[in-house]
N, C-alpha and C positions, 0 to 999 in steps of 0.2 A: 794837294788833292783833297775834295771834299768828302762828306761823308755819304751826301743827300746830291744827287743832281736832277736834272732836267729829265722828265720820262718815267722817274722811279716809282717804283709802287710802296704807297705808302700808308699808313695806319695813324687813326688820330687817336692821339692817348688822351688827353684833357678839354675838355669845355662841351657845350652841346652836340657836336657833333661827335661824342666819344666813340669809339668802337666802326666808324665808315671807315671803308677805304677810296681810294682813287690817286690818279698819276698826278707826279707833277706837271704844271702845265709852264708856270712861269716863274720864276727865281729872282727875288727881290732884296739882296743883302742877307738881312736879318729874315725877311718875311718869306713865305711860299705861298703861290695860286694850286691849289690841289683839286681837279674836277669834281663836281658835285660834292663838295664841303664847303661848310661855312655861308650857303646862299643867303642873303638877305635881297628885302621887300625896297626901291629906291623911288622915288618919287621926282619925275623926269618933268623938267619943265620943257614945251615945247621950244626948238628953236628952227624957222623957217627956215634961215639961212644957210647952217646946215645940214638941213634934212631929217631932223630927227624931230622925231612924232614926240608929244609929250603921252605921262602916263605912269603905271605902277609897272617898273621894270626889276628882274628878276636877276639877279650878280650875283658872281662871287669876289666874298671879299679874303685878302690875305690874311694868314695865319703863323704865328709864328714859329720858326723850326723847331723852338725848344717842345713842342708839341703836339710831332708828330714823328714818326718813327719806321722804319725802312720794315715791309711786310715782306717774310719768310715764306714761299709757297709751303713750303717742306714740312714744315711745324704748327702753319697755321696761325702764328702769331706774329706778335712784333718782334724785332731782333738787335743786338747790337752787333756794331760795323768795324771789323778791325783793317787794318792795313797790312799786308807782306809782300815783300819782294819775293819773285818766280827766279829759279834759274837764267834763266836768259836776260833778270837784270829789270822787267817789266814789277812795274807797282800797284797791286791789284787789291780792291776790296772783297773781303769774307766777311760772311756770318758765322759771328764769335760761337754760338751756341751748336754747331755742326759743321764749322768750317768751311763751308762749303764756298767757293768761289762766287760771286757777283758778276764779274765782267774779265770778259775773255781779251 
């Protein structure tokens, strides 16, 4: 079980984008696509063949996980992600700092 998955709302701790939030979008090993973090300015060379217009196009680039951190609605901040097992045997992520369950 991971700590970070696909969907989660998330907080960037380090680099220009410090302090945004946004979900994940796409999960890359090591890396993560977080929406609206990290955009960069790209420089598209037209290709007829297929279809794409050249131009100054606007992306997100990946980010690495160690730099970003699972947002708390509760607290308002960033949080750490513990793991317990429920009665019924199910393995479930909390937030260490109020315990509070993650996923049902």
């Amino acid at each position: 079980m991971q700590k970070l998955k696909q969907g989660d709302e998330v907080i960037v701790l380090i680099g220009k984008d410090k302090g945004k939030r946004g979900r994940i979008s796409k999960f890359m090993h090591e890396k993560v696509l977080v929406e609206g973090v990290n955009r960069v300015k790209k420089h598209q060379k037209p290709n007829p063949n297929a279809g794409v217009q050249g131009g100054i196009i606007e992306k997100e680039m990946p980010i690495h996980k160690s730099n970003i951190a699972l947002y708390n609605s509760a607290t308002k901040k960033a949080d750490k992600v513990g793991f317990k097992a429920l009665d019924n045997g199910n393995k479930v992520r909390y937030f260490k700092s109020n315990n509070e369950i993650i996923d049902v």
